[in-house]
C-alpha positions, 0 to 999 in steps of 0.5 A: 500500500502506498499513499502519494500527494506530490506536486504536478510536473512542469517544468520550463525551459525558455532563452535568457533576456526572453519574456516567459507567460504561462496560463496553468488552469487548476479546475478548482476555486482558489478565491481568497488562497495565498500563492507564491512560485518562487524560483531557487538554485538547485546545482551551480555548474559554472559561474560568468555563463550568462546571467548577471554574474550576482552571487548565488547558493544551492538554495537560494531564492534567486526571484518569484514567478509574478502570479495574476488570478485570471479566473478564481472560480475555475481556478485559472491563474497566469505566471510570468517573468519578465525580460529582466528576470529571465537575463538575470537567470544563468545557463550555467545555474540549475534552477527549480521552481514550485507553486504553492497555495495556502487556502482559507483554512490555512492549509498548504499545499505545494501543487506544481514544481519542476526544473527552471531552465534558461539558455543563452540566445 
């Protein structure tokens, strides 16, 4: 016997400097729920491969997806990352990333996570 509650699979993949927007549709009412993406550094390769050269650390919280609510009743939301925050993520950084949501209860749940991958032009 087994029991699994694991986060859906999706992970990204675009070009540095490139807008990234994703609509990810739950089929469930999130009115009122707390959301956060935020995007973190799983394994560093290389250092001054792209990206702006800042400072980061297995684990570090390097940006959050911004989230708009498009539709709360049928659970629809966009994820996005602007050009700014897509040249800031080095090719030579492993990334990750999860989306997570705390309903009115208080209860949260982590309800999508995957790798976070960007490539130079």
């Amino acid at each position: 016997m087994k029991f699994e509650q694991l986060p859906g699979t999706l992970d990204v993949e675009f070009v540095a400097s490139d807008e990234v927007a994703m609509s990810v549709d739950f089929d469930r009412d999130i009115t009122n729920y707390s959301l956060a993406a935020p995007i973190y550094v799983s394994k560093i390769f290389a250092t001054g491969v792209g990206g702006t050269g800042r400072s980061e650390s297995v684990g570090d919280v390097v940006d959050n997806w911004t989230i708009s609510v498009t539709d709360a009743a049928n659970g629809t939301v966009a994820l996005g990352l602007t050009e700014t925050q897509t040249e800031a993520l080095s090719p030579g950084t492993r990334y990750r990333w999860y989306f997570q949501w705390a309903d009115t209860s208080g209860y949260t749940r982590t309800v999508l996570s995957g790798t976070l991958t960007t490539r130079n032009p």
